[in-house]
N, C-alpha and C positions, 0 to 999 in steps of 0.2 A: 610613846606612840604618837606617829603626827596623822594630821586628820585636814582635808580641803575643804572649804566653806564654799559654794558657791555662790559666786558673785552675778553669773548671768545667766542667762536661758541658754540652753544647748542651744544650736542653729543647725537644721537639720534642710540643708538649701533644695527644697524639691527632690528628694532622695523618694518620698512616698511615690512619686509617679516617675521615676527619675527612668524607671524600666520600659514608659512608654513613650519618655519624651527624651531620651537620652540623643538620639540621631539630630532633632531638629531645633532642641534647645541647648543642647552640648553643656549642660547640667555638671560641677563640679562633683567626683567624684570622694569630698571628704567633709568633714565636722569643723568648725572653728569651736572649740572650749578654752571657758574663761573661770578660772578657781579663785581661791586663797589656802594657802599649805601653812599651817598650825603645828606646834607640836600640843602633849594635854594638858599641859598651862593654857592654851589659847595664846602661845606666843608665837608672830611672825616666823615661820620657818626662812632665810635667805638665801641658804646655798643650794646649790643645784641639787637635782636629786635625780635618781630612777622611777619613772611611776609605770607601773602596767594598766592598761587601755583594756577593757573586755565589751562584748556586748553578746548579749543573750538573749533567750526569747522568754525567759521567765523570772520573777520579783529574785526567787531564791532558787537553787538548783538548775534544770533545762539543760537545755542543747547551747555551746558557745556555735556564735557564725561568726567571729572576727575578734582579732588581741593582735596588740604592738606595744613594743615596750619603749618609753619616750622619753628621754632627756628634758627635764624645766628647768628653767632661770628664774625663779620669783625674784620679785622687784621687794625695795626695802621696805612694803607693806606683808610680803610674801604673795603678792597679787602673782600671776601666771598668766598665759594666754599660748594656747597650743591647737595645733592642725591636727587631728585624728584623718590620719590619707591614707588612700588606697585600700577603701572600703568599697567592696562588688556591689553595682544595683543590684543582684539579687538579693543583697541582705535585704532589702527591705521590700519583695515585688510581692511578698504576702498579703502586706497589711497590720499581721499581726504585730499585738503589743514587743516592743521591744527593751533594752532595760541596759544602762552603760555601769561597767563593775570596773572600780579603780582600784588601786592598792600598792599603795609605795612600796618598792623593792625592800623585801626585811620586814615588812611588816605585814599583818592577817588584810585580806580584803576587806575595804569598809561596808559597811552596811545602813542602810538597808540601798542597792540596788537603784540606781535613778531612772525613771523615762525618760524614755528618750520623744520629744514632742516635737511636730510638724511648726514652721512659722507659719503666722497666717498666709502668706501669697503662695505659701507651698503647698496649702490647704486647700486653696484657692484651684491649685494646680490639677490637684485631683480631681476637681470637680468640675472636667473642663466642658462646655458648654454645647449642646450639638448644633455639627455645621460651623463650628469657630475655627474649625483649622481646613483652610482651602488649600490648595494646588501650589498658589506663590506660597505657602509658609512653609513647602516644604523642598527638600532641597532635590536637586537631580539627583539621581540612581540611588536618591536615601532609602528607597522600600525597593527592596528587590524580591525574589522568589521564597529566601531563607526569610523574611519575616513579614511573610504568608501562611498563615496552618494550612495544612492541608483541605480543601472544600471549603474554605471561611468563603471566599467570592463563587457567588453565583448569579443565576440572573436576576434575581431581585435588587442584588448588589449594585447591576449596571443597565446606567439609563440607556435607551433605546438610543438606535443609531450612535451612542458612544462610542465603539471600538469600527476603528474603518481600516481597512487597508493599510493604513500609513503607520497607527499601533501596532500591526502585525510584522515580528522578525520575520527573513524571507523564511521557509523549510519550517517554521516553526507549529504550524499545525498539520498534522498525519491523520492517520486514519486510527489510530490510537485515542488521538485528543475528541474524535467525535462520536458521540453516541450512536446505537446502531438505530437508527430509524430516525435522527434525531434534524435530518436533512429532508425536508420533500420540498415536492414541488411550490409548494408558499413560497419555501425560504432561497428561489432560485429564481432570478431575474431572465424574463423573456431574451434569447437571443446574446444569453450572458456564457453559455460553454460550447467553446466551438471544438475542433478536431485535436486542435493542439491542447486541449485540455484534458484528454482523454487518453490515459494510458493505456496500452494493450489496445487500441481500440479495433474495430473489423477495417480491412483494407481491399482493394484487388486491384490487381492487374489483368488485361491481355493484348492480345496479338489478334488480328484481320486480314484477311486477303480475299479479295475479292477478283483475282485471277484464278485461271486454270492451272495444276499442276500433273505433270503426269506421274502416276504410279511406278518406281521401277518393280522388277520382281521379287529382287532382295527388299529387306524392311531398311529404310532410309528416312533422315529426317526432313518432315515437312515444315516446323518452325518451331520455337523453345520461346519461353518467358519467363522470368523472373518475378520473385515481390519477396521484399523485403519481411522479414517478420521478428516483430520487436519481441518476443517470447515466447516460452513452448505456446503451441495449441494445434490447431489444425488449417490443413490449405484442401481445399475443394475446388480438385479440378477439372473442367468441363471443355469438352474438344464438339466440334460441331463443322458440318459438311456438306456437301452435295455428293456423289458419285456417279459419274457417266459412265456405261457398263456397253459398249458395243458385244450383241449376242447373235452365235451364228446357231441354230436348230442344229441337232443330233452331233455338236461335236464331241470330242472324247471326253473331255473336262465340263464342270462348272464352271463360269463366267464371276470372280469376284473383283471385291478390293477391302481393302484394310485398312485399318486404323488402330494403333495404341498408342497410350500415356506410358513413356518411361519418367525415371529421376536416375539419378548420377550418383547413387553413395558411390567413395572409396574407389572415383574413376571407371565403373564398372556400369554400364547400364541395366537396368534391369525392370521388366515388362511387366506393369502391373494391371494392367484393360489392356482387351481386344475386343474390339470389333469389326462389323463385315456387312457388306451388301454384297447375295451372291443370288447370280440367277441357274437355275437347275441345268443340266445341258438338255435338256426335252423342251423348253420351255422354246416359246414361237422366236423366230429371227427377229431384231430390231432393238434401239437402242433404249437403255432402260436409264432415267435417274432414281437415285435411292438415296434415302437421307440417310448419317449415319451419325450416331452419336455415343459416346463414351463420358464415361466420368470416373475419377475416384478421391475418397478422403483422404487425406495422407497426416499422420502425425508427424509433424514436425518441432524442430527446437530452433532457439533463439538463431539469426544469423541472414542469409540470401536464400532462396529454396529454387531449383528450377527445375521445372517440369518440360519433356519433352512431347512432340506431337508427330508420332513415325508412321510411316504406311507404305505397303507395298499389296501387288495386284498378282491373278493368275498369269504362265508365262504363256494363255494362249491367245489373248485377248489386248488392246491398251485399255487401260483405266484412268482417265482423271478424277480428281477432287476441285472442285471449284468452290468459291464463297466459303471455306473456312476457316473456325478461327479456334481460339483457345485464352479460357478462360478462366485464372486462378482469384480464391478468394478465401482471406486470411479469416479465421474462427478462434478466437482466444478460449472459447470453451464449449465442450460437448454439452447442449443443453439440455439435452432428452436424457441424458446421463445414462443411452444408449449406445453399443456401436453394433456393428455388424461382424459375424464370425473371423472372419478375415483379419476387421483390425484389429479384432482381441489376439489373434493369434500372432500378430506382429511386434504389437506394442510389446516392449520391455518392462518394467516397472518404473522406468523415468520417464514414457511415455515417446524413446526411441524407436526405430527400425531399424534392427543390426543388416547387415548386405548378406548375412547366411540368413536369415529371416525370409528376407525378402525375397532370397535367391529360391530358398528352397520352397516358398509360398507361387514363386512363377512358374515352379517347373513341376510343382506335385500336388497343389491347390485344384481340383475342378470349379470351385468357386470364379479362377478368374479366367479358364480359357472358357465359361461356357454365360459370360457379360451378355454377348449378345441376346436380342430378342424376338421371338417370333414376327413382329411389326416391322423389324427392319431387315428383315430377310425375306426377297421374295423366290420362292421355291415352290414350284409344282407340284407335287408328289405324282408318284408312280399311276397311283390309284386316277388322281387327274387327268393325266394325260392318256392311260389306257379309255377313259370313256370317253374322251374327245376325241380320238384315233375311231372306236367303235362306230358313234354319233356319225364322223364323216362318211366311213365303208358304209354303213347301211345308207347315205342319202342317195353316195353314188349308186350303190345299189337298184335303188329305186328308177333313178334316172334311168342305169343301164335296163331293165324290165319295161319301163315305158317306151323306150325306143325298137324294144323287140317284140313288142303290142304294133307300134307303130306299121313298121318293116311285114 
């Protein structure tokens, strides 16, 4: 039976911390061993041999983590000297005691089992000092994400004002990366978010004219505007007027004019507000202005959105509109997390207006042919004008009885 006498200290080169300094010390990944091979005389063994390499975590039995089986050359003492390679820093990121099992080919493992021990400056290694290792000692992109635990950095981890801007990859923080509530107003510099920082944000548009236009009697367009809208939500459209209303007493007809808001799905117009300034036909001769105004919400989806502003008058009368305008304005979201009957009955579940929706909401809705308001309608009633017709007959009355006193 031949038997290895050791002659040196295993050398186990910063292997104990080799798992934490492996990236910046680039720490050799093997063992240098130094023997003497006997046979049981205690004579010089010289010629080559097989030896197998183990290392275990226990004196006797345990778990193997690592064996290679290695060609020697002893020298004509039987002295040796061999590299045990391509041993994983994990074998050793435990701590725990470890133990190297040799055993020449053909013959039982020796025993008992050797430790395997740290050199001093690898000892050293371990016990590395806080704050010894800075920013220069370590290399670019040596620490990336993968050798981060998951939550190890936090705030306490980073000094104030440390991470600015220029640490930050672009897209790299979401609304995923921030806590909910974890942003107020402290952590947001006066005059630091403008429009362009603000996605979905509210928008409008409109249109003005501060001329006269005359009414024809068909419904025809008075002006259209556009806006932009960067995502569903909703557009809030408001039309605003004057209406000059020349009115003759007792003719056949009421004296109006009109106003509604279309949009354009699918080429197709279709009339979502009316309204009207109308004077009764009983009502005194003379020219009347009447303000008139309209408005409606429209759910919209991402894209252009354009609202129109149409109006036409009685064919007995001319009607102008003067000083009007129209005004839309984009709403990212219903905040009353109310709508009114109307929109419920339009919206789809993706919060569209199909053009049968809409069509059949124009023409069988009372909701939208009856917009108008008592305030912007001036109308006599019957009842009015029969007592002011009465009121005159009896002054004349009076009159005429004073003059046949008179006579």
């Amino acid at each position: 039976m031949q038997k290895i006498l050791i002659r040196a200290t295993v050398l186990l080169l910063a292997f104990l911390c080799l798992g934490v300094l492996q990236s910046a010390a680039q720490a050799p990944n093997s063992i240098s061993y130094q023997g003497r091979l006997t046979d049981t005389n205690g004579d010089a063994v010289t010629s080559g041999t097989l030896v197998i390499f183990s290392i275990y975590d226990a004196l006797s039995g345990g778990s193997r983590s690592w064996i290679d089986t290695i060609f020697i050359s002893p020298d004509s003492s039987g002295i040796f000297t061999v590299e045990l390679a391509s041993i994983s820093s994990t074998v050793f990121q435990s701590g725990n005691k470890l133990y190297l099992q040799i055993e020449v080919l053909g013959d039982s493992p020796m025993t008992p089992r050797q430790l395997l021990t740290s050199a001093p400056y690898a000892y050293a290694a371990e016990m590395i000092a806080d704050n010894s290792i800075t920013a220069a000692k370590i290399a670019t992109n040596a620490v990336g994400a993968s050798e981060i635990a998951a939550n190890a950095v936090g705030a306490s981890e980073i000094a104030s004002n440390a991470v600015t801007a220029a640490e930050i990859a672009a897209d790299a923080v979401g609304s995923s990366e921030i806590a909910t509530g974890a942003v107020g107003s402290s952590e947001i510099a006066n005059n630091s978010i403008d429009r362009l920082k603000i996605i979905d944000e509210c928008g409008a548009a409109d249109s003005m004219n501060y001329n006269s236009y005359s009414l024809p009697t068909s419904t025809a367009d008075i002006m259209s505007q556009e806006i932009d809208v960067p995502a569903s939500g909703y557009v809030l459209a408001m039309a605003f007027g004057m209406l000059n209303i020349p009115h003759v007493y007792s003719t056949t007809n009421d004296s109006y004019g009109r106003i509604s808001l279309y949009y354009l799905p699918g080429g197709s117009y279709y009339s979502v507000t009316l309204n009207e300034g109308r004077i009764s036909r009983y009502a005194p001769s003379g020219t009347y202005d009447i303000p008139v105004y309209s408005q409606f919400l429209f759910p919209v989806s991402a894209g252009t959105f354009t609202v129109y502003l149409k109006g036409s008058r009685s064919s007995s009368v001319s009607v102008t509109i003067d000083n009007f305008s129209l005004i839309l304005v984009y709403i990212p979201s219903n905040y009353s997390g109310k709508k009114s009957s109307l929109l419920t009955a339009l919206e789809d579940a993706d919060g569209a207006v199909t053009n049968d929706e809409l069509y059949d909401a124009e023409h069988n809705s009372s909701n939208i042919r009856d917009i108008s308001t008592e305030a912007n309608i001036m109308d006599l009633t019957s009842r009015e004008l029969l007592e002011n017709r009465i009121s005159n007959l009896e002054e004349q009355l009076n009159q005429l009885m004073k003059r046949l006193e008179n006579e």
